[in-house]
C-alpha positions as CSV (number, residue, x, y, z in Angstrom):
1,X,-21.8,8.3,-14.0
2,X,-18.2,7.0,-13.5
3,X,-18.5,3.6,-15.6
4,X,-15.5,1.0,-15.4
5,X,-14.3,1.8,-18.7
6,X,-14.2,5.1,-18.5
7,X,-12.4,5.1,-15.1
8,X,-9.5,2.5,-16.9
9,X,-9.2,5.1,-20.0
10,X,-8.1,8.1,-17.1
11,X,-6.5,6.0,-15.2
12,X,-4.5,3.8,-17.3
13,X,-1.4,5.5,-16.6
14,X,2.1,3.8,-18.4
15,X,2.5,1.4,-15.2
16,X,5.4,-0.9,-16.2
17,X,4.6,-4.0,-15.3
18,X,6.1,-5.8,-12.2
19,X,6.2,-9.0,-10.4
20,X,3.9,-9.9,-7.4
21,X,6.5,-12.6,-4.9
22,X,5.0,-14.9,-2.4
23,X,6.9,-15.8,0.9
24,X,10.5,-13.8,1.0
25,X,13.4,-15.3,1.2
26,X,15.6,-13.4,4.2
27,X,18.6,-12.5,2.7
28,X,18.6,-9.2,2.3
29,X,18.8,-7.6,-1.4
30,X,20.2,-4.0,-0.9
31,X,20.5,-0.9,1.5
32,X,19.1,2.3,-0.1
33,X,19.7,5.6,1.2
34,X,17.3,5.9,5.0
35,X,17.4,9.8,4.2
36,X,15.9,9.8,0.9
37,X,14.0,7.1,1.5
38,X,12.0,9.2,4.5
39,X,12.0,12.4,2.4
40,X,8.4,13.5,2.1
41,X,6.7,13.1,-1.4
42,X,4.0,14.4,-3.3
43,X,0.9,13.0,-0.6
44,X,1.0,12.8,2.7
45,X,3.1,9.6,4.4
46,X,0.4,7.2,5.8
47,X,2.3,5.8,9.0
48,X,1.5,4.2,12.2
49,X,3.9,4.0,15.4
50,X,6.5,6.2,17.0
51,X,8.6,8.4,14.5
52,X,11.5,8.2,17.0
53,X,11.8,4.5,17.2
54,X,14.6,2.3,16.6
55,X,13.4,0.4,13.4
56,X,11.1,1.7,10.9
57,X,9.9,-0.3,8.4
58,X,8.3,1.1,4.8
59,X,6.1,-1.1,2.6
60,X,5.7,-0.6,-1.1
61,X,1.9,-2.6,-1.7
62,X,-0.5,-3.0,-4.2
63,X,-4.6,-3.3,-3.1
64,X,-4.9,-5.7,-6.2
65,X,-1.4,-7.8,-4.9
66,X,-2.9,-11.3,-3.3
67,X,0.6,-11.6,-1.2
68,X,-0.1,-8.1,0.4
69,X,-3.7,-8.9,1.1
70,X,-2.2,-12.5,2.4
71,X,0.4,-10.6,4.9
72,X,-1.9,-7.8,5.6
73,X,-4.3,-10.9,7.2
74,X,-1.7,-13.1,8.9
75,X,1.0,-11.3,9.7
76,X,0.4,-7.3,10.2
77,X,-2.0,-7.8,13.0
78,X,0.9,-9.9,14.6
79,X,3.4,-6.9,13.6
80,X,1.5,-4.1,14.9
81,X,0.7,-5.3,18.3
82,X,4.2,-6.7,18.4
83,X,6.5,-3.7,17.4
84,X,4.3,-1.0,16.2
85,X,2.0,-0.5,19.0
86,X,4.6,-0.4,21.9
87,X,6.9,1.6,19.8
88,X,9.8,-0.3,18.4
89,X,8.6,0.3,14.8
90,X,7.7,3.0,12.8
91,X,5.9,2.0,9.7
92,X,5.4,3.7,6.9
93,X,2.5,1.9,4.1
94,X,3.4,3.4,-0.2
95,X,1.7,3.3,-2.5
96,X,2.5,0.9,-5.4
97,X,-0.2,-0.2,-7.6
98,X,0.2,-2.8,-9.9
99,X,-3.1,-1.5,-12.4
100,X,-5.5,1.4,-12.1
101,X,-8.3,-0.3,-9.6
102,X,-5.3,-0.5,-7.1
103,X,-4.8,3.1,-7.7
104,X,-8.6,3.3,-7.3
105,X,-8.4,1.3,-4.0
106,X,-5.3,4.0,-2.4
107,X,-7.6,6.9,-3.8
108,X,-10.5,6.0,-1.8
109,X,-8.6,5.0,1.2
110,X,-6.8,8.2,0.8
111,X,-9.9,10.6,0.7
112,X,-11.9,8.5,3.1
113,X,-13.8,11.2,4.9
114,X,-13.0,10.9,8.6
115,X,-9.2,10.2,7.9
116,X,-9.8,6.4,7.6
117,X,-7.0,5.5,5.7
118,X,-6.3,2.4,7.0
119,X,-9.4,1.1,7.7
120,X,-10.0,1.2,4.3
121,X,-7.1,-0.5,3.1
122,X,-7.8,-3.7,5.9
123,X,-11.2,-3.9,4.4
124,X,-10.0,-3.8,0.8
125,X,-7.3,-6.3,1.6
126,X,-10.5,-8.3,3.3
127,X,-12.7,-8.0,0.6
128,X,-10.3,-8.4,-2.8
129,X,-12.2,-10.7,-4.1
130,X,-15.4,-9.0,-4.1
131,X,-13.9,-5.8,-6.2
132,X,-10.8,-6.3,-7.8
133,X,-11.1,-9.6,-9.5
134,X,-14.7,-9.2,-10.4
135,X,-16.8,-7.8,-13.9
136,X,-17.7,-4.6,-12.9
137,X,-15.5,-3.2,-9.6
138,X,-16.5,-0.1,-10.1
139,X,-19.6,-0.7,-8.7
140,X,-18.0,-2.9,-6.6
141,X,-16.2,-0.2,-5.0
142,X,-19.0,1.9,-5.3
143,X,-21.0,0.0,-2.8
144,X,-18.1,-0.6,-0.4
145,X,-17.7,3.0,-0.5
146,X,-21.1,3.8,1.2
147,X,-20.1,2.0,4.7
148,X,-16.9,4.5,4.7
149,X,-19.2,7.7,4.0
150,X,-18.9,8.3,0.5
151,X,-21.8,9.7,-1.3
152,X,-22.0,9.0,-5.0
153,X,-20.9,12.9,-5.8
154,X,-17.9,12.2,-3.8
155,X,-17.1,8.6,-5.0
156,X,-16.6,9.9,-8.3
157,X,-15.0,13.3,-7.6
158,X,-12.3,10.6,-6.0
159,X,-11.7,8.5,-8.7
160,X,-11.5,11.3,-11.5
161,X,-9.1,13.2,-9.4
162,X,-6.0,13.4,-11.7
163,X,-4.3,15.6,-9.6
164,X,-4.2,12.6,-6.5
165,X,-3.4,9.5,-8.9
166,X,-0.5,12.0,-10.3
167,X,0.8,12.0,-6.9
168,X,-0.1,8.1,-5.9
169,X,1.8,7.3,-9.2
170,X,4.3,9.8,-8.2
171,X,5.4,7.7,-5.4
172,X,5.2,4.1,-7.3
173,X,7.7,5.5,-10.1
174,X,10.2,6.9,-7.1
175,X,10.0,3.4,-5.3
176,X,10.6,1.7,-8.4
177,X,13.2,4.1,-10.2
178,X,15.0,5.2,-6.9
179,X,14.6,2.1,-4.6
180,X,14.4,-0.9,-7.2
181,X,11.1,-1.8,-5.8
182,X,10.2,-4.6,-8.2
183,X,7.5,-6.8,-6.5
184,X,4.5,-6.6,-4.2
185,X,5.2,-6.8,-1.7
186,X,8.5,-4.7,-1.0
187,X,9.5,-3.9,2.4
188,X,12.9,-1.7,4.0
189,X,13.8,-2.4,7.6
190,X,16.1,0.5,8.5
191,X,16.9,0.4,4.9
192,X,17.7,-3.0,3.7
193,X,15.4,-4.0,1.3
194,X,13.6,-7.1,1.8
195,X,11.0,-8.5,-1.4
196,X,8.2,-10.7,-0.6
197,X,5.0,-12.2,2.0
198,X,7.0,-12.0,5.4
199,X,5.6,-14.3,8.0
200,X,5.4,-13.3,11.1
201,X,9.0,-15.1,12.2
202,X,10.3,-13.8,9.3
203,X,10.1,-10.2,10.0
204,X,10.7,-11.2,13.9
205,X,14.5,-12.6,12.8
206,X,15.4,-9.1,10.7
207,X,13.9,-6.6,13.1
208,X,15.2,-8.2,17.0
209,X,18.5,-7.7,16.0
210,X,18.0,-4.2,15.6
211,X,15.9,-3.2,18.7
């Protein structure tokens, strides 16, 4: 069985540590390079929206970060239906985890059967504190698993599968060593790079002007 110190020991990968940032202020940090920012990596790019729109806009989170869970509640659902859903914005969600149960929460969400990606991250975001600040979130994550479809067998083929935490670490050490991502949340509109829990006007005043 797949105890939490055992999953720790595999996963414990040299993470270096980073900072988490609450609400961002808007001046924008730098401008990386849009083409190798969009060049495919090791996993599959989880993305919502129209790939030909004006504005897309790439987030580097962590499923431990309390900012991201804090934006992913108040101001994605405002984003999405906004700009994502009538095809101004192409999104793009990386992986970034700040410790290995993050990388446990994007591995789940990642092999959800049923290509549930997302819904797993919004119910990981919903229930953080139930899992990732608890004694034992293996089993906490174990049980969440269930309503998603895992089995026990495939719960723990998941979480001991080096081969998909080499490429979900794969990604954090490109945002951080390519792109300077140094916080959770880290977001580039068309590039710019903007750290920190956007509110909803926030993000409005940096992506209008570009539509």
């Amino acid at each position: 069985m797949l105890t939490r110190r055992r999953f720790i020991e595999t996963a414990a990968v040299a993470l270096p540590a980073v900072a988490t940032f609450g609400s961002a202020a808007l001046a924008q940090e730098k401008t990386v390079d849009v083409a190798e920012l969009m060049k495919p990596g090791p996993l599959p790019e989880m993305t919502l929206g129209n790939a030909q729109a004006k504005v897309t806009v790439v987030e580097y989170l962590s499923m431990t970060c309390s900012h991201c869970a804090r934006f992913a509640a108040t101001t994605f659902p405002v984003f999405k239906e906004k700009y994502v859903d009538t095809g101004k914005v192409f999104y793009v969600m990386r992986d970034f985890p700040l410790d290995p149960l993050a990388a446990a929460g994007f591995m789940l969400a990642r092999n959800a059967p049923g290509g549930k990606f997302f819904e797993v991250v919004d119910y990981l975001f919903k229930t953080q504190a139930d899992w990732a600040f608890v004694n034992d979130p293996v089993t906490a994550l174990r049980d969440i698993s269930k309503q998603f479809g895992y089995s026990p067998a495939t719960f723990e083929a998941t979480l001991t599968d080096q081969k998909l935490l080499d490429g979900i670490n794969a990604v954090r050490q490109k945002g951080a060593d390519v792109f300077g991502v140094d916080a959770t949340p880290t977001f580039f509109i068309n590039g710019v790079k903007h750290s920190g829990e956007l509110t909803p006007d926030e993000l409005a005043k940096i992506i209008d002007p570009l539509l």
